[in-house]
VEXVEX-368022 format. One record per atom (N, C-alpha, C): x, y, z negated; residue in three letters. Coordinates in steps of 0.1 Angstrom, whole numbers, plus 5000, padded with zeros to 4 digits. Layout:
<sites>
XYZALA;...
</sites>
This chain:
<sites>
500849885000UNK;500050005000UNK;500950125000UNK;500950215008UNK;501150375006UNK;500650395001UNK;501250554992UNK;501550624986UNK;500950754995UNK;500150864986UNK;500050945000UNK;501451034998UNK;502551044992UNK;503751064998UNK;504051035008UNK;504050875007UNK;504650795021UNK;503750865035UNK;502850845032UNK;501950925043UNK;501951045050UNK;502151155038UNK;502751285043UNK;504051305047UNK;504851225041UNK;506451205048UNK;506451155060UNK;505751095066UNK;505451015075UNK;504551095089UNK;504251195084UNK;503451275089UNK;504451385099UNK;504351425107UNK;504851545116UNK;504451635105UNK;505651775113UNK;505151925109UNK;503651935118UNK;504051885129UNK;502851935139UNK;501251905135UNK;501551795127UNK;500251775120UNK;500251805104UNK;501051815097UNK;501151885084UNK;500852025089UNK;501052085099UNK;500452225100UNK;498952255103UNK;498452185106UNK;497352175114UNK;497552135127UNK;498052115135UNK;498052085148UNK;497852165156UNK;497252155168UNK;497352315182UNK;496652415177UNK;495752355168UNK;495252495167UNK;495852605155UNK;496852555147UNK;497852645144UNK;498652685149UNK;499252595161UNK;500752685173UNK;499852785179UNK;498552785183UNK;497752805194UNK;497752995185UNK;497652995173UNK;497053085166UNK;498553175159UNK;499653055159UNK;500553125160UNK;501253195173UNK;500953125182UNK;501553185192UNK;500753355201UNK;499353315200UNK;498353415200UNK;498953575198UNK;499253585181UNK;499753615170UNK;500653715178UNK;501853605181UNK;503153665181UNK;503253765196UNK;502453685203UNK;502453735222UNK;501753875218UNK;500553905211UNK;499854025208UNK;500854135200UNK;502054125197UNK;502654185194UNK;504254205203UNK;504254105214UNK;505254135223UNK;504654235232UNK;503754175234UNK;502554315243UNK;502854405242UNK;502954455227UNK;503354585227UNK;504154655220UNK;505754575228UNK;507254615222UNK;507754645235UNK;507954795236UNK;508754795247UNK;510454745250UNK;511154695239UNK;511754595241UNK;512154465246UNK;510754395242UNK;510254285243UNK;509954245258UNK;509054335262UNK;508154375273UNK;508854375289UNK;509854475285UNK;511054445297UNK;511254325300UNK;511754215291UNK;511854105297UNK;511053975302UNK;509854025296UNK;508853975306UNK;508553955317UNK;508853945332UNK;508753935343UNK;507153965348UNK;506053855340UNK;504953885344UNK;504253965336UNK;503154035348UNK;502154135338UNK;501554055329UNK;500853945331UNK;500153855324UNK;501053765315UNK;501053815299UNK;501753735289UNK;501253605287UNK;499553565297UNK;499253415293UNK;500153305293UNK;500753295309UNK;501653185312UNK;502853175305UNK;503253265298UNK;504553265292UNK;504053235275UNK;503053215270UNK;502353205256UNK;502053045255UNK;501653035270UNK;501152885274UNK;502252805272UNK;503552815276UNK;505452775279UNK;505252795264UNK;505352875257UNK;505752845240UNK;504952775233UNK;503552755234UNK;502752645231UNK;503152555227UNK;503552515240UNK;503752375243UNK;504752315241UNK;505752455242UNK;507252415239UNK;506952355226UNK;506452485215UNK;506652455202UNK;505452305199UNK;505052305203UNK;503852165201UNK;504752045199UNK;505252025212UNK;506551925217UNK;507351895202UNK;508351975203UNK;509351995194UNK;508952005181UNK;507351985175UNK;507351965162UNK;506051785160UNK;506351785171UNK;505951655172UNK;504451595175UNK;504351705183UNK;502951665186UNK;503151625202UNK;501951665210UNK;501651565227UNK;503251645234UNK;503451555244UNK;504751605253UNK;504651655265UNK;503351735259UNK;502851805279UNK;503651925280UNK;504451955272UNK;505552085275UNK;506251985289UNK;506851915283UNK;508351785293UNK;507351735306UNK;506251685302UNK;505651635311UNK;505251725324UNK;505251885320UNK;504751995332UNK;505752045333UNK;506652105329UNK;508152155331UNK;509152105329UNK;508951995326UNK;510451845324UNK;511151915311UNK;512851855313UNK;513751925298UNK;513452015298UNK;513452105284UNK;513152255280UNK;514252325283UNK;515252315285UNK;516752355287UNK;516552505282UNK;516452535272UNK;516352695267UNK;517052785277UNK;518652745272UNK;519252885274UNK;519652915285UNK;519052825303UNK;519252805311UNK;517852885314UNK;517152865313UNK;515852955316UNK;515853065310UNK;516353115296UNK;516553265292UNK;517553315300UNK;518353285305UNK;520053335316UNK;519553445321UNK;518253415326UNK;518153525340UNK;518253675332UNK;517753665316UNK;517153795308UNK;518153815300UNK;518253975302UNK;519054005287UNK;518553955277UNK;519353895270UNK;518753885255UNK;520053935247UNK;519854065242UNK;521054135229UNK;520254095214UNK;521354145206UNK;520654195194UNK;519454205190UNK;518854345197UNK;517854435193UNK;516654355200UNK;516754285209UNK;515754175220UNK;515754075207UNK;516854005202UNK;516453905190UNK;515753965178UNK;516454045172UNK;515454115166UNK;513754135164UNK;513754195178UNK;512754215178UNK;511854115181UNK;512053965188UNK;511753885189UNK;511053795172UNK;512253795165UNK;512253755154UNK;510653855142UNK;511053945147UNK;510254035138UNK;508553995144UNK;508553995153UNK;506953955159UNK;506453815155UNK;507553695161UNK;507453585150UNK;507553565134UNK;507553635128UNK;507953635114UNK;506153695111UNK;506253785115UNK;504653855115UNK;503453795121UNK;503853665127UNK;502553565132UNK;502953485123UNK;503953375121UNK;504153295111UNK;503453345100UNK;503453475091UNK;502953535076UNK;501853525077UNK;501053545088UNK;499553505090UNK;498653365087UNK;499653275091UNK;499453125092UNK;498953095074UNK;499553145061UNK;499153065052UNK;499552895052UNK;500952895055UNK;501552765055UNK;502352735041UNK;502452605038UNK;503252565026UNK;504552575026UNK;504752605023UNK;506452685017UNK;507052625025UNK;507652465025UNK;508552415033UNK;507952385048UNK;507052405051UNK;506752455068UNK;507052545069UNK;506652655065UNK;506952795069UNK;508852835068UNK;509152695057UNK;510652755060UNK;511252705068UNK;510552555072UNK;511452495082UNK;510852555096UNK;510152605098UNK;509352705111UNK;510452805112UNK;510952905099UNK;511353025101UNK;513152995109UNK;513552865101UNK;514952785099UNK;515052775115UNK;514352725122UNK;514252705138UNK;514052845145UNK;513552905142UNK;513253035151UNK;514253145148UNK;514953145137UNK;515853205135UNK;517353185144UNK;517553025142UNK;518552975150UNK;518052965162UNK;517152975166UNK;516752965182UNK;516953055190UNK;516653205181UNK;516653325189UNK;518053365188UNK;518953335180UNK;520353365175UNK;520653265188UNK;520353165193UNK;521153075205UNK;520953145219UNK;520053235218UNK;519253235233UNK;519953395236UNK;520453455226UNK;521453585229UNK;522253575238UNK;522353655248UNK;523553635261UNK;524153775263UNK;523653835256UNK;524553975257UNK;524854065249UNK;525854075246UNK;526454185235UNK;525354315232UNK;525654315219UNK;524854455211UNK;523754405209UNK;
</sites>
């Protein structure tokens, strides 16, 4: 017999968070505030922030252990191969970070989700830097 330890150890973040419909609410969140960072906004290519909200979804869905329709419609995620084309400095992480940090505070997550969320997004946007300042 399990334990419901065993069970919640056993369990993803992806479903210890609630599942899509907390990436879906996180990511909502954070895109509503890239909208309107002129920082940010530059490196967005498209007028329409949907398709690029839909790519973090999924990405983040994937990667915390939920369905693998990120891999399955865009194959490997190769990050920093697809960020290349865009400045990403400093003040682009930054400000990247600050909009995610401000959708994550909304979620109401348990301490060690929200820290192991913050622990990945921190290092993620610190990886995806390609230009000085």
């Amino acid at each position: 017999m399990h334990s419901d330890q065993d069970v919640t150890q056993a369990a993803t973040l992806y479903e210890a968070v609630g599942g899509e419909k907390t990436f879906r609410r996180l990511v909502d969140t954070f895109y509503a505030g890239v909208a309107a960072d002129p920082v940010l906004r530059s490196i967005y290519p498209e007028d329409d922030l949907g398709p690029a909200a839909e790519r973090l979804r999924l990405f983040l869905i994937q990667y915390w252990g939920g369905p693998s329709t990120y891999s399955q419609t865009r194959g490997h995620p190769r990050l920093r191969m697809r960020h290349a084309p865009f400045a990403v400095n400093a003040a682009a992480r930054d400000a990247w970070l600050a909009h995610m940090r401000a959708a994550l505070d909304t979620l109401d997550l348990a301490p060690e989700h929200e820290q192991a969320l913050w622990r990945y997004f921190t290092s993620a946007a610190e990886s995806l830097r390609n230009t000085p300042g």
